[in-house]
C-alpha positions as CSV (number, residue, x, y, z in Angstrom):
1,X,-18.8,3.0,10.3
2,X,-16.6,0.5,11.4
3,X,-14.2,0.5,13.5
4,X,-12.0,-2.7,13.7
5,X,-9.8,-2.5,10.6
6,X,-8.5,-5.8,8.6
7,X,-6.0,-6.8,10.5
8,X,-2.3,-6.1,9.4
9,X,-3.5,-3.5,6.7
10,X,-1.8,-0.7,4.9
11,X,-4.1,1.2,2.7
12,X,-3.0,2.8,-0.5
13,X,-5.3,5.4,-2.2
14,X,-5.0,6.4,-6.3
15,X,-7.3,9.1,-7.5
16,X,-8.7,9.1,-10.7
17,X,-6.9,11.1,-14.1
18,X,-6.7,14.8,-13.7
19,X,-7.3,15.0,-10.4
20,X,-5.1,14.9,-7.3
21,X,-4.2,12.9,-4.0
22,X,-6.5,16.0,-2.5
23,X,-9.5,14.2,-4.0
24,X,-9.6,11.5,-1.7
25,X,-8.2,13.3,1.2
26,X,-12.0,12.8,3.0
27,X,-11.7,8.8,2.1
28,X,-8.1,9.2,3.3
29,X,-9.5,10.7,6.8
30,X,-12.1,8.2,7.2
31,X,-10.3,5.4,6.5
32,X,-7.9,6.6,9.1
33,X,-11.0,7.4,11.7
34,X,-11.4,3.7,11.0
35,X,-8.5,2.5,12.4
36,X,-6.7,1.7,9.4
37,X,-3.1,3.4,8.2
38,X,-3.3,5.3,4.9
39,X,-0.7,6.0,2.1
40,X,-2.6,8.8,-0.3
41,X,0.2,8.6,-3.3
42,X,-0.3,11.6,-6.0
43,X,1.2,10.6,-9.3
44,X,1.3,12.8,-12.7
45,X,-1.7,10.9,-14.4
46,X,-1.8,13.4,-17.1
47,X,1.6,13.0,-18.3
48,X,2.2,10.0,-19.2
49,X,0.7,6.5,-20.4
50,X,-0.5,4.2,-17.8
51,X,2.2,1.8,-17.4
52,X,4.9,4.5,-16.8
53,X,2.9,6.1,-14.2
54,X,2.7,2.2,-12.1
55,X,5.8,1.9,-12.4
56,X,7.9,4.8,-12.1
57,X,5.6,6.8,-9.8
58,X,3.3,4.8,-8.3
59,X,5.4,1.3,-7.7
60,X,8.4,3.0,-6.0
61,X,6.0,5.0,-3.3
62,X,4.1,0.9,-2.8
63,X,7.3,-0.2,-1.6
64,X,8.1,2.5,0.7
65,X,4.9,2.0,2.7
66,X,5.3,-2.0,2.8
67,X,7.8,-2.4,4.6
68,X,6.9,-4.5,7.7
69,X,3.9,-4.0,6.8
70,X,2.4,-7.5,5.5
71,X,-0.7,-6.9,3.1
72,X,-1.3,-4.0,0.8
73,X,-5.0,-3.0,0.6
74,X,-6.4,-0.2,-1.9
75,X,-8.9,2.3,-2.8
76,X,-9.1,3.7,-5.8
77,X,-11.2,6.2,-8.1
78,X,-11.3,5.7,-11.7
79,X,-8.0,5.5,-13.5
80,X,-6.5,4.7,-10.1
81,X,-8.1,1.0,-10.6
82,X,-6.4,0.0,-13.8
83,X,-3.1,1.2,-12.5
84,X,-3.6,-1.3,-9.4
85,X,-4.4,-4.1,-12.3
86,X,-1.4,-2.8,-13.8
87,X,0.9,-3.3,-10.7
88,X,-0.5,-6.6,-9.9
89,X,0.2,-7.9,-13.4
90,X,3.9,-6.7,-12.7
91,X,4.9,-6.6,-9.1
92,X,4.6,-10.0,-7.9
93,X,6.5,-9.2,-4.7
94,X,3.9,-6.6,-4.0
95,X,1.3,-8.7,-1.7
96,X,-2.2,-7.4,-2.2
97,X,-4.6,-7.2,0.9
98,X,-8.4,-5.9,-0.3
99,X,-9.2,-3.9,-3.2
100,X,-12.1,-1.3,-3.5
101,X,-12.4,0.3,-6.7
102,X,-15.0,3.2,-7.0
103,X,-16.0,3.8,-10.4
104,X,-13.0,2.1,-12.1
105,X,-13.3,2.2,-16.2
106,X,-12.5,-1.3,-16.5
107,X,-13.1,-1.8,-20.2
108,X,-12.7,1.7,-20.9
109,X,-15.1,4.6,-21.2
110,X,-17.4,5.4,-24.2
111,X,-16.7,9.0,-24.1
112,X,-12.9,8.1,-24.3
113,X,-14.2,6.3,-27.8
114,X,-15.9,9.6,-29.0
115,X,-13.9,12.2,-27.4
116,X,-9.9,11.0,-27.4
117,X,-10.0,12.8,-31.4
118,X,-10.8,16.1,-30.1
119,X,-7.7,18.3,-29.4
120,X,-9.3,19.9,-26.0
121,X,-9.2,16.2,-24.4
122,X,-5.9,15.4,-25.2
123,X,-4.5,18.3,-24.1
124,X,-6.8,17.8,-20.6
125,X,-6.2,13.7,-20.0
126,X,-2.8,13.0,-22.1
127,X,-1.2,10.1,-22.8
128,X,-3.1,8.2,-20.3
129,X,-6.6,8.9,-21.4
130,X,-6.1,8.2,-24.8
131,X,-5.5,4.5,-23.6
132,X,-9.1,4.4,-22.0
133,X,-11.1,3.4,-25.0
134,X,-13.2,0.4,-25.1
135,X,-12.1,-1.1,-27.8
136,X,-10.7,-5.0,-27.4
137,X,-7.2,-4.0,-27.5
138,X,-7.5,-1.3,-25.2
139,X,-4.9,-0.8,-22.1
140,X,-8.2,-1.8,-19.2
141,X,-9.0,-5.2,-21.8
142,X,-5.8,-6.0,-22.2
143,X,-5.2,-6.6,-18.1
144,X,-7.5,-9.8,-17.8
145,X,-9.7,-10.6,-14.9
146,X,-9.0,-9.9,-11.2
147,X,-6.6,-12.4,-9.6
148,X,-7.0,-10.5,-6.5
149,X,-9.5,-9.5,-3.6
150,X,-11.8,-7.0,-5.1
151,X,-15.2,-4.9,-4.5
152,X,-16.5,-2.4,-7.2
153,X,-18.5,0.4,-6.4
154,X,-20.1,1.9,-10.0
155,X,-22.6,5.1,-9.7
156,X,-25.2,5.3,-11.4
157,X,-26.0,9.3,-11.6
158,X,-25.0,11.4,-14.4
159,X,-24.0,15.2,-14.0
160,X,-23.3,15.9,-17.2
161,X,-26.4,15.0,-19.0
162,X,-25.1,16.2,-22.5
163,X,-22.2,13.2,-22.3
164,X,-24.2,10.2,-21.2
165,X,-25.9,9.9,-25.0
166,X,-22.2,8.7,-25.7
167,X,-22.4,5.9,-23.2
168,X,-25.9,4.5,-23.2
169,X,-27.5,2.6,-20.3
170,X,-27.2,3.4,-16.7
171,X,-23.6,5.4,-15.7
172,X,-22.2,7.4,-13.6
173,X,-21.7,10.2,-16.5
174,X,-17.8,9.1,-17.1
175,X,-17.8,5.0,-16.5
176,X,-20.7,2.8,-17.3
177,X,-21.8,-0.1,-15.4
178,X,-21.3,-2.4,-17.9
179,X,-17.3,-1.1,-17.7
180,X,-16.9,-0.9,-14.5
181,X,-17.7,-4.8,-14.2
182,X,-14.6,-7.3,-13.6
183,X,-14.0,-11.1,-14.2
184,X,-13.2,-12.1,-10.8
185,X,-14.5,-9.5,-8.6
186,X,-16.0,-10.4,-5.7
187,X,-18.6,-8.1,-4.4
188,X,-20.2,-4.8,-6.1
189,X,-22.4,-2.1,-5.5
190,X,-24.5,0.4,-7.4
191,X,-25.1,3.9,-5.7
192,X,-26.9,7.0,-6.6
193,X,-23.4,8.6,-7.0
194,X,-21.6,10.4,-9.7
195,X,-18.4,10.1,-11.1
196,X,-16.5,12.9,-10.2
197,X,-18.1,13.1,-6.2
198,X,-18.6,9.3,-5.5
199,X,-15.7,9.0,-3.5
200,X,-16.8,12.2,-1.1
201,X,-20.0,10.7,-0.5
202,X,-20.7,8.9,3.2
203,X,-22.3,5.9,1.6
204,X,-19.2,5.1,-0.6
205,X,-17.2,5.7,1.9
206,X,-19.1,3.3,4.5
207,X,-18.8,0.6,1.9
208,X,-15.6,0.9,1.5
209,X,-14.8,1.1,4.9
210,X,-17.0,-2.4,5.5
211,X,-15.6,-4.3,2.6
212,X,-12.1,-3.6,3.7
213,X,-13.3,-5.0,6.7
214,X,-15.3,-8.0,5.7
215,X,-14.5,-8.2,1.9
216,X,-18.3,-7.7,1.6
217,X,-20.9,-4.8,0.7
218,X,-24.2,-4.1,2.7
219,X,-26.9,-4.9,0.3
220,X,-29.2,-2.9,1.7
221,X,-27.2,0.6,0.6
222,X,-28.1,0.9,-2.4
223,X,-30.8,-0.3,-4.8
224,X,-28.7,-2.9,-7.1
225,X,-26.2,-4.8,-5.1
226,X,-25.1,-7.2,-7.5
227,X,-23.4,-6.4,-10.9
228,X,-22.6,-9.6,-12.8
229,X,-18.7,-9.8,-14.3
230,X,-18.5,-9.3,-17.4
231,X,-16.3,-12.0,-19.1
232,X,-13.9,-11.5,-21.9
């Protein structure tokens, strides 16, 4: 890993919906290891839609960590990337360093489209992961291309084998990698990662580590560096 972090960098980490701040407390540790300062914000993602957990929950714990601070970088997983294109669309005063978003549902998921009906998923994801559909009026398509520093890391190893027939083509068994693409996004990466691990594993967190750094991946990691954006 590297050691010599971006100069002048706070790092925020947002898990994913459903989970916890604990989820990326090994990230959180590494990124620390790495020289850089961390500020791991847990946030109610199963309450409420997305754009009342950026702003009353997410927004107010941003501005307590950037004080003096300069720059604003992030690492997210999942969900945690459309609330950061949430809070850029809103919070101009918030100045944004680098952005890493592992596994982010960009233009929704597929299994949002075939599952958000069923009364077990609501009651597991609420308000906030009935707004993950892929439709062109979903919350993620409604956010517009990346107007910001950003790498994507997408996986590309199921776990759940009986969910992927919803998606289609390569995913990581939640996000596909045709979703997880962004207009504007600067570098990406495909690993043999799945959703729900990918941002425990030591090549993900390498990456991330080296385009926080450098605001490039490592070709070399993995066996499809290159995604190409998908436009609107």
């Amino acid at each position: 890993m590297m050691s010599q972090a971006f100069a002048g960098n706070t790092v925020v980490l947002l898990h994913g919906l459903a989970r916890s701040s604990r989820s990326m407390s090994k990230m959180e540790t590494a990124l620390q290891a790495a020289g850089f300062s961390t500020w791991n914000i847990g946030y109610p993602s199963t309450k409420y839609p997305i754009d009342r957990l950026a702003a009353q929950f997410v927004v107010p714990e941003i501005r307590k960590c950037s004080i003096g601070s300069g720059p604003i970088s992030f690492v997210t997983h999942s969900m945690g990337g459309i609330l950061v294109r949430q809070i850029h669309r809103t919070e101009p005063g918030i100045q944004f360093g680098r952005v890493v978003m592992l596994g982010p549902p960009n233009h929704g998921s597929e299994l949002v489209d075939h599952m958000r009906g069923w009364s077990l998923f609501r009651w597991v994801n609420g308000p906030a992961g009935q707004q993950l559909g892929t439709e062109a009026g979903s919350f993620p398509n409604s956010l517009g291309g990346a107007h910001f520093e950003v790498g994507i890391i997408a996986g590309n190893k199921p776990f759940l084998e009986p969910f992927t027939s919803f998606i289609g083509g390569p995913s990581d068994g939640k996000v596909s990698l045709e979703s997880a693409k962004l207009e504007g996004m600067k570098d990406s990466l495909t690993l043999p990662v799945t959703h729900a691990l990918m941002m425990r594993d030591r090549q993900v967190i390498e990456q991330t580590i080296r385009f926080l750094n450098s605001g490039y991946f490592v070709a070399a990691a993995g066996p499809n560096h290159s995604l190409q954006a998908r436009r609107p």
